[in-house]
VOGU-3710 file (C-alpha; in Angstrom, 3 decimals, decimal comma):
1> xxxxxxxxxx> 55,670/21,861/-9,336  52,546/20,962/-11,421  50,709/23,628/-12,490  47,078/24,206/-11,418  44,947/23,615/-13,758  41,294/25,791/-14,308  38,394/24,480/-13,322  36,640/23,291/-16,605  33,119/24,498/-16,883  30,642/22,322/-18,826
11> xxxxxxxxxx> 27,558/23,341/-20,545  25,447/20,468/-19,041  21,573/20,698/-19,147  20,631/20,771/-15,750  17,423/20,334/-14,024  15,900/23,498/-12,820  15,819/22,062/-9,336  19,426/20,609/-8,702  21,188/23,360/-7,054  18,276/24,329/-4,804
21> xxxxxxxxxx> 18,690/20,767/-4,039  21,647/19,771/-4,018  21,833/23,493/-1,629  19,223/21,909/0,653  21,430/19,888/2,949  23,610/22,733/3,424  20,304/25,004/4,415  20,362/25,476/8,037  24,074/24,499/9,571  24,916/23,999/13,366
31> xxxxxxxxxx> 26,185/27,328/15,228  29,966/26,818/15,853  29,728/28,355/19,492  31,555/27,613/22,540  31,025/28,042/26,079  30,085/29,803/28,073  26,903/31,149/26,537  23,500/31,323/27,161  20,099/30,655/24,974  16,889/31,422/24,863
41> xxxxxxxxxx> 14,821/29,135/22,332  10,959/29,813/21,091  8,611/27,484/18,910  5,953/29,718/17,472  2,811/28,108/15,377  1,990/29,359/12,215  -1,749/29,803/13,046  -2,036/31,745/9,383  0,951/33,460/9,755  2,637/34,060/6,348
51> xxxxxxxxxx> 6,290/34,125/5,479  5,972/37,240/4,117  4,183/39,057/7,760  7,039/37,252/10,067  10,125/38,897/7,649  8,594/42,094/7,938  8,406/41,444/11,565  11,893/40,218/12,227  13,088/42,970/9,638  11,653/45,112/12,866
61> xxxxxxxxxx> 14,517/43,913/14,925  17,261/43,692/12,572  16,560/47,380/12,047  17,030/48,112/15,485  20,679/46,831/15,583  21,192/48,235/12,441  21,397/44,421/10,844  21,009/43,392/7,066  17,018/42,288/6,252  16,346/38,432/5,352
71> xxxxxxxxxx> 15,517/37,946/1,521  12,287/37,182/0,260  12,752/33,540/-0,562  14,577/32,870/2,688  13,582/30,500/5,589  16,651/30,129/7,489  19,051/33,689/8,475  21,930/34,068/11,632  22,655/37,531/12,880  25,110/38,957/15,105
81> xxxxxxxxxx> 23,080/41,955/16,982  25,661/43,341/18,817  25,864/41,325/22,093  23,330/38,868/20,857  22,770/36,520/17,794  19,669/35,618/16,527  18,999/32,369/14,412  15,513/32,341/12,839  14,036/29,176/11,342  10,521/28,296/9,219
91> xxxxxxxxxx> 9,553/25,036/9,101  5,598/24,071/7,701  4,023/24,437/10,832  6,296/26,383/12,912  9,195/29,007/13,498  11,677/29,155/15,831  13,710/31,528/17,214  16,984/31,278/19,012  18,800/34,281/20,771  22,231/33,167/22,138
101> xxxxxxxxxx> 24,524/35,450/24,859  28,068/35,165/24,872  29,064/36,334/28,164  30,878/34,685/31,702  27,971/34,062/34,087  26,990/32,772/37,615  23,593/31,816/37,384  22,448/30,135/33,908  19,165/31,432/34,505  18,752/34,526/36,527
111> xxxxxxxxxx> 19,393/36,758/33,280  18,905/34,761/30,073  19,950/35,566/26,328  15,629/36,868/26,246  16,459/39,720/28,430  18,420/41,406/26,194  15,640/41,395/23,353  13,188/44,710/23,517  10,474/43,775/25,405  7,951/45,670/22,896
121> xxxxxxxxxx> 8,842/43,866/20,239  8,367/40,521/22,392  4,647/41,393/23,041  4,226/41,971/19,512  5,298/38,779/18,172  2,699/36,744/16,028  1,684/33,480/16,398  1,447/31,233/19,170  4,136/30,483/21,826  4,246/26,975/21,581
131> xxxxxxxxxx> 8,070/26,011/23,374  9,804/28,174/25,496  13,332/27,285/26,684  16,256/28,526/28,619  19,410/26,580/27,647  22,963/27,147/29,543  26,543/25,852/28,718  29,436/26,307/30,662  32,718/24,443/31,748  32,752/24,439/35,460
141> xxxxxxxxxx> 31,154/21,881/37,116  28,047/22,297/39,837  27,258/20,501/43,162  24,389/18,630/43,826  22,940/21,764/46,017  23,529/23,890/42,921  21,180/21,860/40,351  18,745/21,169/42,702  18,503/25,343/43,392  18,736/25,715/39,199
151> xxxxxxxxxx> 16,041/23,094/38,594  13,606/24,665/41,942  14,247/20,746/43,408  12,122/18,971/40,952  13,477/15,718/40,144  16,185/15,463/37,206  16,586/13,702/34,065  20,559/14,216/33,227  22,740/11,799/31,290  26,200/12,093/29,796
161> xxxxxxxxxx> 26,123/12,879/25,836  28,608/12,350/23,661  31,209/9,487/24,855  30,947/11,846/27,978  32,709/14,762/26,973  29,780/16,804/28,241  26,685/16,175/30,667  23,255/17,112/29,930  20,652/18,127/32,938  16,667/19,327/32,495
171> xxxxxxxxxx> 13,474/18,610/34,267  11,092/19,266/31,208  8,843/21,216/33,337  8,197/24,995/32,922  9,101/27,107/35,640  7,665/30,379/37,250  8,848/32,475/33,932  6,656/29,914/31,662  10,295/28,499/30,425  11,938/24,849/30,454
181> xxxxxxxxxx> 15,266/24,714/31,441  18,440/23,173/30,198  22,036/22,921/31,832  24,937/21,579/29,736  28,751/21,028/31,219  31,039/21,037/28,661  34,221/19,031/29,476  35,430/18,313/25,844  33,239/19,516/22,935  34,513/21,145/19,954
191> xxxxxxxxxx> 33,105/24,245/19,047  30,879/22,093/15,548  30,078/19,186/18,281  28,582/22,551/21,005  26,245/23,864/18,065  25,247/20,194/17,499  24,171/19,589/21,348  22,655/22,636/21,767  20,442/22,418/18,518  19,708/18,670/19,215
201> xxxxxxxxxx> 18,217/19,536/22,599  16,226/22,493/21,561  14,823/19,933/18,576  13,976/17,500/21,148  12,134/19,731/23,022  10,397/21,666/20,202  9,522/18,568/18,495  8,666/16,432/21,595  5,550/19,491/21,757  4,766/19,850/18,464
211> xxxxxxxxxx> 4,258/15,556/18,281  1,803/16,400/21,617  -0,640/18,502/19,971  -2,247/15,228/18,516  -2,665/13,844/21,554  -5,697/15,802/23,022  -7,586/15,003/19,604  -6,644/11,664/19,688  -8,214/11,019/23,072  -11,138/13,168/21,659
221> xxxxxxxxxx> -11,472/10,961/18,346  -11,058/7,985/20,580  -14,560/8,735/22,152  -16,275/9,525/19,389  -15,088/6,345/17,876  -16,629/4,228/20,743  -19,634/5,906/20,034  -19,405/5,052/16,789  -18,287/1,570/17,164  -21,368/0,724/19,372
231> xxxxxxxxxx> -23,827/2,091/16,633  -22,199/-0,032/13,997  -22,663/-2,997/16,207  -26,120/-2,770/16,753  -26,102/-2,253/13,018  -24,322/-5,547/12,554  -26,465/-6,980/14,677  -29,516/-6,417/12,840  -28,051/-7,439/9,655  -27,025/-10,756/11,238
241> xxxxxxxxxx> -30,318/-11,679/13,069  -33,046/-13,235/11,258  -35,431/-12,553/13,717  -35,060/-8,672/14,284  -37,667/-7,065/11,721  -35,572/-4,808/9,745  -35,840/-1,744/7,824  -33,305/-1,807/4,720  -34,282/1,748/3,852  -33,615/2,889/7,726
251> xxxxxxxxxx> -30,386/0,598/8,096  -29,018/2,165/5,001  -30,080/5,549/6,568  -28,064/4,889/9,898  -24,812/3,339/7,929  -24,607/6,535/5,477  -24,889/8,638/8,537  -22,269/6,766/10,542  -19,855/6,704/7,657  -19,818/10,510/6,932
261> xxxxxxxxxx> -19,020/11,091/10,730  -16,200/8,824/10,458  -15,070/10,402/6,888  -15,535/13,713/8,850  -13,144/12,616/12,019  -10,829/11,071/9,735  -10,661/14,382/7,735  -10,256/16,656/11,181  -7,478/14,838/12,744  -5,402/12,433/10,157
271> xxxxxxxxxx> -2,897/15,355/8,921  -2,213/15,808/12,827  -1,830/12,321/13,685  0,565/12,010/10,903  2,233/14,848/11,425  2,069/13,590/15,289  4,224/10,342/14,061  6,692/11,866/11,834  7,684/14,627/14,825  8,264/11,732/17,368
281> xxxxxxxxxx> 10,763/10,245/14,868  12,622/12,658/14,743  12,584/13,241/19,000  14,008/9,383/18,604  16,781/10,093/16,254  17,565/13,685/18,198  17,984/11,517/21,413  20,162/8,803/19,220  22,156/11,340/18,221  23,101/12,281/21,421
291> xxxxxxxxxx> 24,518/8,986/22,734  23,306/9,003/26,422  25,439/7,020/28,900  23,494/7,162/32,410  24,431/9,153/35,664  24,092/7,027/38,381  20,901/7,445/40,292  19,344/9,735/37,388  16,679/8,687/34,167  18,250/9,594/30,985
301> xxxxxxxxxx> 16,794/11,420/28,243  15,810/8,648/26,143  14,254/6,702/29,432  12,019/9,267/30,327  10,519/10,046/27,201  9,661/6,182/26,876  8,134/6,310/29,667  6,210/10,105/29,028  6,582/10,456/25,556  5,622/7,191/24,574
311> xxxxxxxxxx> 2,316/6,379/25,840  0,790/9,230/24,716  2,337/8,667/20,834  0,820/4,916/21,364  -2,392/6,610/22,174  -2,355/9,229/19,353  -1,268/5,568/16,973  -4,031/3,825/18,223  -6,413/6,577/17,378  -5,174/6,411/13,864
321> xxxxxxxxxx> -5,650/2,642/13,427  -8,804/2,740/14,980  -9,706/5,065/12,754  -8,065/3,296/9,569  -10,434/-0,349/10,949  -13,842/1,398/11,666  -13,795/2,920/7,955  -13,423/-0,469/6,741  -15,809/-2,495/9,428  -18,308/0,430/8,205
331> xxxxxxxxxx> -17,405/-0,492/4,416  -17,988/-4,097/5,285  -21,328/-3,300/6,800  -22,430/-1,599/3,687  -21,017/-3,753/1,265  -23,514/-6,734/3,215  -26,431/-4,231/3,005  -26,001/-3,541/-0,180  -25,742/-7,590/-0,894  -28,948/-8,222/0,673
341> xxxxxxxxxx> -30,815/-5,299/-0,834  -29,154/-6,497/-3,978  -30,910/-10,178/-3,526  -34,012/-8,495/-2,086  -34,485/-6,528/-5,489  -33,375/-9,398/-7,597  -36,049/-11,501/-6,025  -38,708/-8,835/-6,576  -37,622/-8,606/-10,566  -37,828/-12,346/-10,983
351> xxxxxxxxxx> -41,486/-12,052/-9,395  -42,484/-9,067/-11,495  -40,633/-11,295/-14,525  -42,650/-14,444/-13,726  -46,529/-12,086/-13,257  -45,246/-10,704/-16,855  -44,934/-14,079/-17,929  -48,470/-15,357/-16,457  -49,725/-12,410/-18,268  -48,500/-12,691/-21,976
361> xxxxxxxxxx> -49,287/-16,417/-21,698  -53,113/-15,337/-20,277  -52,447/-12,443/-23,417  -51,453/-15,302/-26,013  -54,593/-17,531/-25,039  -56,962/-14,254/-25,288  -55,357/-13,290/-28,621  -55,979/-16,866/-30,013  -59,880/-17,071/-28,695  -60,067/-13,207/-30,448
371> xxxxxxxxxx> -59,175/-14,587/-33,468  -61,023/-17,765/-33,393  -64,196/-15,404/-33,324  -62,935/-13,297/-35,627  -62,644/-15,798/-38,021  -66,123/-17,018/-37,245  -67,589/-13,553/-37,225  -65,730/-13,000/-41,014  -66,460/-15,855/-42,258  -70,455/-15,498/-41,052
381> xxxxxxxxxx> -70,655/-12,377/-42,816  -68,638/-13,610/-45,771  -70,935/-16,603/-46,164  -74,385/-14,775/-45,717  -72,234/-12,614/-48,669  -71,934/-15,338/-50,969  -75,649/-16,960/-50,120  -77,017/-13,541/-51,049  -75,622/-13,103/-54,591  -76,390/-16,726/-54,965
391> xxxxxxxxxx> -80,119/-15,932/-54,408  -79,405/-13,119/-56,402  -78,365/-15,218/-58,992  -81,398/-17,823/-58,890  -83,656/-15,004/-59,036  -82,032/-13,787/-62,256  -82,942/-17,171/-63,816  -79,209/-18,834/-63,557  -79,675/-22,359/-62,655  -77,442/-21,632/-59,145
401> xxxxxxxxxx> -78,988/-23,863/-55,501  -78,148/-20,810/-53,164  -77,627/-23,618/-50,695  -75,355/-25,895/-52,843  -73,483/-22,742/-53,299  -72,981/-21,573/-49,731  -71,673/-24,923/-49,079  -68,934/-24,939/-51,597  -68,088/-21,486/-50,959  -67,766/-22,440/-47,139
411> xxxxxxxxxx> -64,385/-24,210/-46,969  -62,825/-21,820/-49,420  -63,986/-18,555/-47,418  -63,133/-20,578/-43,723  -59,429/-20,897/-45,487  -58,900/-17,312/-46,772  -60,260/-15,933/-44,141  -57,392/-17,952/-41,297  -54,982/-17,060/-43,982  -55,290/-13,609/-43,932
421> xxxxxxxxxx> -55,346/-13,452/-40,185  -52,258/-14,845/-39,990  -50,689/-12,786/-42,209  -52,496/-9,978/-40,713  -50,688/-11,199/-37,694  -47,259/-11,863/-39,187  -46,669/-7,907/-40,408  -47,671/-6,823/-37,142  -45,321/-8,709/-35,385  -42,923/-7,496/-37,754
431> xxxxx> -43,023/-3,967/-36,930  -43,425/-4,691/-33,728  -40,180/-5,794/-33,593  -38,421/-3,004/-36,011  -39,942/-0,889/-33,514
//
């Protein structure tokens, strides 16, 4: 006989995450149950309720039946409480919490797994009831009379589940108690394949709710959006037509205005619309799971929630996409009013450009007559300069013609002087431009 060898342990550098992970699959296993037994199932929103507030609340209970305390990091617990066992779950948005009765029984209903919980502690639970369900599973089989009694004769959706080794019957309505009802016949399940059933079922129905609370604010968002679609049409509108006198500064006004609202709706309802989509996934793959086969005469499971379920996820969808296209028909519309106040302004700088231009030329021809004159004017005085000294001179007794001399002294004063404006000119320009 070979020996057994000891398991080797390496000294591997793991990731500070991998056994949480590789632990997360394993988090929150089916109940291995079998029938009969009765359960009770609630779906309780959040609404600000910490992890920490519903421990200390549940540690209430536990107390009671003299049960060990969940830990501080947990989100998943099963406890045996005498003749009852709870199962607690928290998910993001919700808890639920299952109480199952093992016990023989004649009616599935009359006294469910919930009676046996202390009614104080009930009325003190936090949050918000969201799902309520009774669920019953048993071997022996019921006549027609019998479900139509269980189910107060509303009309039944049943199916059998599992290559038919068990039969699943609901009417998804709440009864007098304010709790849906489930009956399950066991004819063949193991105990793993019970658990599985039962915890598919209560899914479906927790999840089929929890996808429905986007569907009020996706019919709300849908009128707002028509409201907004017709002001961004007569927005268009006025873009497009030549011939309506428009206000770029008031347009621009009425887009801004419209796009914030739609920023704002987007913000209020796309978390629950997506959260709306990824909850009636898995209310498909639940119903999958269960591989219906149909009872004659009867809609199955999966039927009537394409024919319930459906439109109203196709309505909470279309809210999103609508959504999703009026952001970017209002993007459009401001990228064209931007475009034409663009052009608008670009015409108004080449008209300022081309008055600027008119101007320095009108500048240019000013400059030139000012220093024509001053050239003039300098070389007047220059002259009259020169014609005085020459008198000077003559009166002295130099043999100078004042006259003679003011016309030699002419062309060399005329030259000096346009000289010396233009130089003048020259280093101004200059530090003009090193300015």
């Amino acid at each position: 006989m070979a020996e057994t060898m000891p398991a080797r342990s390496w000294a591997l550098n793991e990731h500070s995450l991998r056994r949480v992970l590789a632990g997360e699959v394993h988090a929150r296993p089916y109940e291995q149950i079998a029938a009969p037994f009765r359960a009770s199932h609630l779906a309780i929103l959040h609404d600000g309720l910490g992890a920490a507030e519903e421990r200390a609340y549940l540690t209430e209970l536990l107390a009671i039946h003299g049960a060990e305390a969940p830990a501080e990091t947990t989100n998943y617990f099963s406890r045996d409480l005498g003749a009852l066992r709870l199962r607690w779950e928290r998910h993001a948005e919700f808890s639920t919490y299952t109480f199952l009765r093992f016990e023989p029984f004649d009616h599935p209903f009359s006294q469910p797994a919930l009676a046996l919980v202390p009614v104080e502690w009930l009325e003190r639970m936090p949050g918000a009831v969201l799902t309520a369900t009774h669920l019953a599973v048993e071997k022996t089989p019921r006549s027609a009379d019998d479900m139509a009694t269980l189910f107060d004769g509303n009309p039944l959706i049943a199916s059998k589940i599992l290559g038919s080794a068990a039969e699943c019957w609901t009417d998804f309505r709440l009864h007098a108690d304010g709790f849906g009802r489930i009956w399950v016949r066991d004819k063949d399940l193991t105990k793993g394949q019970t658990g599985r059933v039962m915890q598919r079922l209560l899914e479906i129905e927790t999840y089929r709710m929890m996808a429905l609370l986007a569907f009020p604010p996706a019919r709300q968002a849908n009128a707002e959006m028509a409201r907004m679609d017709a002001g961004l049409a007569a927005i268009v509108t006025e873009l497009a037509d030549p011939a309506i006198a428009q206000n770029d500064r008031e347009l621009l006004e009425r887009l801004t205005s419209l796009a914030a609202e739609a920023e704002r709706l987007d913000a209020a309802t796309n978390f629950r619309l997506g959260a709306s989509r990824a909850y009636y996934a898995i209310v498909n793959q639940r119903i999958a799971e269960l591989r219906e086969d149909r009872i004659p005469g009867l809609q199955t499971i999966g039927e009537f929630m394409d024919r319930r379920l459906a439109p109203a996820m196709k309505t909470c969808e279309s809210a999103a996409e609508r959504q999703q296209l009026l952001a970017r028909r209002a993007a459009r519309a401001g990228d064209l009013l931007r475009t034409r106040v663009d052009i608008a302004l670009e015409e108004k700088n080449r008209d300022l450009l081309r008055s600027m231009n008119r101007r320095a030329h009108l500048q240019l021809r000013l400059q030139e007559t000012v220093e024509g004159l001053s050239v003039v004017a300098i070389s007047y005085y220059l002259l009259g300069l020169v014609l005085y000294a020459a008198k000077g001179m003559k009166g002295a007794g130099l043999p100078v013609d004042p006259d003679i001399a003011a016309l030699v002294a002419l062309p060399v004063i005329l030259g000096a002087v346009i000289l010396g404006v233009r130089r003048l000119r020259r280093v101004l320009a200059g530090r003009h431009d090193e300015e």
